[in-house]
C-alpha positions as CSV (number, residue, x, y, z in Angstrom):
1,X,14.8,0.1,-15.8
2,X,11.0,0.0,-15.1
3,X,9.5,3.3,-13.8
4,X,8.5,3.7,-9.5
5,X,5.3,5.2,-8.2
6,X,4.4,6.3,-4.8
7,X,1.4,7.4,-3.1
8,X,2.2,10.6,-1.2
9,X,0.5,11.6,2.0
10,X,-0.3,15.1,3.0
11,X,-2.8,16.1,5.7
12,X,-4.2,19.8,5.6
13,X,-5.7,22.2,8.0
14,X,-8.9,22.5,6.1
15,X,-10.4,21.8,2.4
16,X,-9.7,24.6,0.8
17,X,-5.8,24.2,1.8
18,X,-6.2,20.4,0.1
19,X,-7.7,21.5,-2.9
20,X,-4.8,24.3,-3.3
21,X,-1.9,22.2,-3.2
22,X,-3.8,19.5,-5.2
23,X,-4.6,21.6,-8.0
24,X,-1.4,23.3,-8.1
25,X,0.4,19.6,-8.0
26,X,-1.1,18.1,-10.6
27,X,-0.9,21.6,-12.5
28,X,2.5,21.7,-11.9
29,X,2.8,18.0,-13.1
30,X,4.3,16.7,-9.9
31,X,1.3,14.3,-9.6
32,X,-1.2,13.1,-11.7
33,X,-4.1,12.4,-9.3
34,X,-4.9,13.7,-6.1
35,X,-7.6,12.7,-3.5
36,X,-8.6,14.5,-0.8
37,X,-10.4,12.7,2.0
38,X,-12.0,14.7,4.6
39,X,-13.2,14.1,8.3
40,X,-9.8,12.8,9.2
41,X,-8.9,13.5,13.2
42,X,-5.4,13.6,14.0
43,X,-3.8,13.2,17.4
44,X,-0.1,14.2,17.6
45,X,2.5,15.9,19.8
46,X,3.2,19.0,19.4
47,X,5.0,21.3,22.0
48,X,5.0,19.4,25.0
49,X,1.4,18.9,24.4
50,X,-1.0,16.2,23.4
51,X,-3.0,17.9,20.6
52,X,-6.4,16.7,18.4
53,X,-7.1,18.3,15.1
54,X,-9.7,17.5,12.5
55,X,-7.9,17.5,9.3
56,X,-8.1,16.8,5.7
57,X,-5.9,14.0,3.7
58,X,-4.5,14.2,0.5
59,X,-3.3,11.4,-1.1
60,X,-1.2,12.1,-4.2
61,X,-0.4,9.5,-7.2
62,X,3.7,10.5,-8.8
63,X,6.3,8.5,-9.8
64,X,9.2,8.7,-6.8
65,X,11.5,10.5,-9.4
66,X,9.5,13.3,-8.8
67,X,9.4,12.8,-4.7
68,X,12.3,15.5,-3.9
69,X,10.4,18.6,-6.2
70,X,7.0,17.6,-4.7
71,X,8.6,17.6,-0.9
72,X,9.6,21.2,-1.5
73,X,6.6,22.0,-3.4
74,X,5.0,20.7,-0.1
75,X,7.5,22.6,2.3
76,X,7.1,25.9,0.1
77,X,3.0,25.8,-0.1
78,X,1.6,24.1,2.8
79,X,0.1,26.5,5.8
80,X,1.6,24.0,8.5
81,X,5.5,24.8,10.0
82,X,6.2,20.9,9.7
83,X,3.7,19.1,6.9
84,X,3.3,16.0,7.0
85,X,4.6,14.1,3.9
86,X,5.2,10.4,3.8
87,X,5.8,8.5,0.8
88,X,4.4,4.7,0.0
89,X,5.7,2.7,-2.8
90,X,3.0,1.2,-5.1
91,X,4.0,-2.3,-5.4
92,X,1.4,-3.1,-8.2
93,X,-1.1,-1.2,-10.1
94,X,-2.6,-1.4,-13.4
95,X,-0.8,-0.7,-16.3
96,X,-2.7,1.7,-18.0
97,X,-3.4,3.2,-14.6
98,X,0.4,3.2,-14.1
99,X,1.0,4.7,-18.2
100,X,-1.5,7.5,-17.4
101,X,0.7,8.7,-14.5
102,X,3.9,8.9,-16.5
103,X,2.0,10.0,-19.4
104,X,1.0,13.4,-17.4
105,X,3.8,13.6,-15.9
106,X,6.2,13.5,-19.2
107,X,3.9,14.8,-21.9
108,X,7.2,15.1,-23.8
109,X,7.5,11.4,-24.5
C-alpha cells in the first residue's frame, strides 16, 4: 500500500502563535513542512455574531497516518476554543518531495 499525504490547514491569531505550533510540529515529527502565510482576514460566525479577524494561515505537509496525533496536538496547543483544522489530500506531488516527508517523519526506516 502506497503512503497518503495531506496538507493541513490551521489559521492562528497572530505570528508568533503560527510559528509556535509550527516549530513544535515539525519538532515533534507530526509534519515535515510548515508555511505560514500571513495577512489572511477571516469572516466567520461566532456567537450569534458576524465576526472579522485578521489571521495567520498555516499550512502543514504530513502523511494522513499522522492526522489524528496532529488534531490533538492542534486541540492541546492552539490559543483558539475551536481551531480550525481541515485536512486536504495531495493527489500528486513529487517523489522525492513526497520521500522527504516520510523520511522526517520515520527516521527509523
Amino acid at each position: 500500500m502506497s503512503t497518503q499525504y495531506c496538507l493541513v490547514l490551521c489559521t492562528c491569531p497572530d505570528a508568533n502563535t503560527a510559528e509556535t505550533l509550527a516549530r513544535a510540529a515539525v519538532a515533534e515529527r507530526l509534519v515535515t513542512c510548515a508555511n505560514i502565510v500571513p495577512g489572511l482576514t477571516s469572516v466567520y460566525p461566532w456567537e450569534g455574531r458576524i465576526e472579522t479577524a485578521q489571521e495567520h494561515l498555516l499550512l502543514m505537509k504530513t502523511e494522513t497516518a499522522s492526522l489524528e496525533a496532529l488534531e490533538v496536538f492542534v486541540r492541546e496547543k492552539h490559543p483558539y476554543e475551536l481551531p480550525e483544522f481541515i485536512a486536504v489530500s495531495i493527489l500528486h506531488g513529487s517523489t522525492a518531495y513526497l520521500d522527504w516527508i516520510s523520511r522526517w517523519l520515520h527516521p527509523e526506516n
